[in-house]
N, C-alpha and C positions, 0 to 999 in steps of 0.2 A: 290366923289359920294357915296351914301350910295348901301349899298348890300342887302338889301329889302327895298322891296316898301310897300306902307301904304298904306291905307285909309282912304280920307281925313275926318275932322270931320263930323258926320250927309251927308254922301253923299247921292244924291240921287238914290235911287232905281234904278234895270236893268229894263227896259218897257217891254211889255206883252203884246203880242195881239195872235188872236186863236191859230197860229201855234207854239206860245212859251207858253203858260200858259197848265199847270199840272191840270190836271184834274181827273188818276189815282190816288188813294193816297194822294189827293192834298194837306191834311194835313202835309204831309211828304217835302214840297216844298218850297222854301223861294226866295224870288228876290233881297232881301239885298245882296248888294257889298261883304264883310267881307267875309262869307263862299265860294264866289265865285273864290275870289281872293287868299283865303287861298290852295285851290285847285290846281289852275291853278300853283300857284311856288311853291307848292310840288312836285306836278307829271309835269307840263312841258312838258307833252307830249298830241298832238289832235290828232283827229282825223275827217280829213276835207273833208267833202262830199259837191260833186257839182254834175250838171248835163253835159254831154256832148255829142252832138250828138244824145239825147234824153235817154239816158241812164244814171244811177246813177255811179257815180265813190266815191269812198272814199278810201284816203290816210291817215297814218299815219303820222306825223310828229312833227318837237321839236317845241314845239309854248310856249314862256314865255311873260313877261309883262311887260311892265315899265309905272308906273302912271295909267292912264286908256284905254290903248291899246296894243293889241295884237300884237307880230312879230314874223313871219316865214323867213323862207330863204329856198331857192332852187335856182337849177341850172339854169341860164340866159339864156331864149331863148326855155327851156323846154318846154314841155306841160304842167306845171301844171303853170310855169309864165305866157306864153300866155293865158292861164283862167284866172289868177287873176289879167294881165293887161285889159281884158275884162270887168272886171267888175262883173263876175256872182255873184249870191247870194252863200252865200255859209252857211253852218251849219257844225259846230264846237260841239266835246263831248269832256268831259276829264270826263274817272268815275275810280274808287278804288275801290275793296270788299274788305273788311276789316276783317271779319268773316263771314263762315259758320254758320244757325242759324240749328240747329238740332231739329227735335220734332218729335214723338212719330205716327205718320201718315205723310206719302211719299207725299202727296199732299201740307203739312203745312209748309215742310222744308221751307228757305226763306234765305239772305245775311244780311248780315250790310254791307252798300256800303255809296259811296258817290260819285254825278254825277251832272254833268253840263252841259246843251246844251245852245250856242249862234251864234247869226246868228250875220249876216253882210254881209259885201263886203272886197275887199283888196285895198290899195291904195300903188304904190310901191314906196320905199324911196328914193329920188335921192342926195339930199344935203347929204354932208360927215359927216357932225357934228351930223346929227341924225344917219346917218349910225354907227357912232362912239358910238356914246350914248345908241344906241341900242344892238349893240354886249356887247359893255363897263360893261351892264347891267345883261344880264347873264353869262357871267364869272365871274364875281364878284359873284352873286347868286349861284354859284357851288362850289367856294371857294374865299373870300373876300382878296380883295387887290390884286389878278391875274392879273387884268388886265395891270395895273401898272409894272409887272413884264416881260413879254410875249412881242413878238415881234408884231410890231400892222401889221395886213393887206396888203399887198402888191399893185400896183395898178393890175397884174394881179389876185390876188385874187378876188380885190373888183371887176372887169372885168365880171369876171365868177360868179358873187351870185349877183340873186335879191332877194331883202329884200324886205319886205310887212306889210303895218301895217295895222289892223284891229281894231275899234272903240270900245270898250266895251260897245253897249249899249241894247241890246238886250237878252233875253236868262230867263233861269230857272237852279237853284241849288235845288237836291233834295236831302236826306240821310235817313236812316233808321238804326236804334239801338235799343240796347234789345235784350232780349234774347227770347224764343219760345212763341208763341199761339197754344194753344191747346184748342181740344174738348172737353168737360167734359169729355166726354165718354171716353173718350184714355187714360185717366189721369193714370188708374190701368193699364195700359199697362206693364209689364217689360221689358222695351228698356229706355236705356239712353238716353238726353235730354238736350242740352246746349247748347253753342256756342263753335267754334272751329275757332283757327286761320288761314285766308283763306293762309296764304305764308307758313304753315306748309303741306309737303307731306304726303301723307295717304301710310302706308305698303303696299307692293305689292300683300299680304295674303286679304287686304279687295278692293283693286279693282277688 
C-alpha cells in the first residue's frame, strides 16, 4: 500500500451550502479537494465540535485520511463514541499560521495561515480489513514501510478503540499569503514591516 494518498484526476469539488461557504475574504477560499487534502496529512490533527446536551463541546483529536474519508479513533464505549455512534452532525477544523504578517499600524497586523472546516457525521468501522487499512494508512504516512514492521493490533486492543470514518464531502479550504497592507498614510512610519515566522519565539525583552 502506498504511504500517501492522492487525488483522483479532475475530482469533484467539496459541496457548499450556507453554513459551509466563506463569505469573509471569500476571495481567500477555495472548495477544490488538493489544498484540502494537502492539509489534512500534514497537520493530522482536528479539531471536532458537536453539540451535547444543548451545549457546544469541541475536542482535539488525530484525524488523518485514506482516499476520500476521514478516521478518528477513541476509546470504546466513551463519550465521545456514544456521540458519533449517534450519529450527530459534527464540524471538523484543521488550520496552520504559517507567518506573522507585521505592518506599520496595530489594527493591519494579520497571519499567513491556512484552514479547513468540514462537516459530516461519523460511521463506525466494524470489518477488520478496513480497521487494518485504516491504521495501515497512517503509520505508513508517519514513516513508510512501518507498518509491515510493527506488531499488528491485538484483539484486546482492537477491543478497546472505536474507529470512525467520516465522508469528505462537505466543507471550505481558506489561506492567506503575502506580506503587509498598509495605509498610505503609515507608509512614513519608522517601524519595521514584514513577515515573521510564526514557529520562531519572540525574546522575553519584547513580550
Amino acid at each position: 500500500m502506498t504511504t500517501r494518498n492522492s487525488v483522483a484526476a479532475d475530482p469533484a469539488p467539496l459541496s457548499c451550502c450556507p453554513r459551509s461557504q466563506v463569505r469573509r475574504a471569500a476571495k481567500r477560499a477555495s472548495y477544490e479537494r488538493a489544498p484540502a487534502y494537502a492539509l489534512i496529512d500534514r497537520l493530522k490533527t482536528a479539531h471536532v465540535a458537536f453539540v451535547e446536551d444543548g451545549e457546544p463541546r469541541i475536542i482535539p483529536i488525530t484525524a488523518w485520511r485514506l482516499d476520500d474519508d476521514l478516521y478518528l479513533h477513541t476509546l470504546n464505549g466513551g463519550r465521545l463514541s456514544r456521540r458519533l455512534d449517534a450519529g450527530v452532525q459534527l464540524c471538523l477544523s484543521f488550520a496552520v499560521t504559517e507567518q506573522w504578517v507585521m505592518t506599520k499600524s496595530a489594527f493591519n497586523h494579520s497571519a499567513n495561515y491556512q484552514s479547513l472546516v468540514l462537516f459530516g457525521t461519523a460511521t463506525r468501522v466494524t470489518e477488520q480489513a478496513e480497521f487494518d487499512a485504516a491504521f495501515r494508512a497512517i503509520i505508513n504516512q508517519l514513516e513508510p514501510g512501518r507498518w509491515e514492521q510493527v506488531r499488528l493490533p491485538n484483539a484486546k486492543e482492537r477491543q478497546a478503540t472505536a474507529l470512525f470514518r467520516i465522508p469528505i464531502r462537505e466543507g471550505a479550504f481558506k489561506t492567506r499569503t503575502g506580506g503587509p497592507v498598509e495605509e498610505p498614510e503609515d507608509m512614513a512610519l519608522p517601524v519595521w514591516h514584514g513577515t515573521l515566522d510564526a514557529q520562531v519565539s519572540m525574546p522575553d525583552s519584547v513580550v
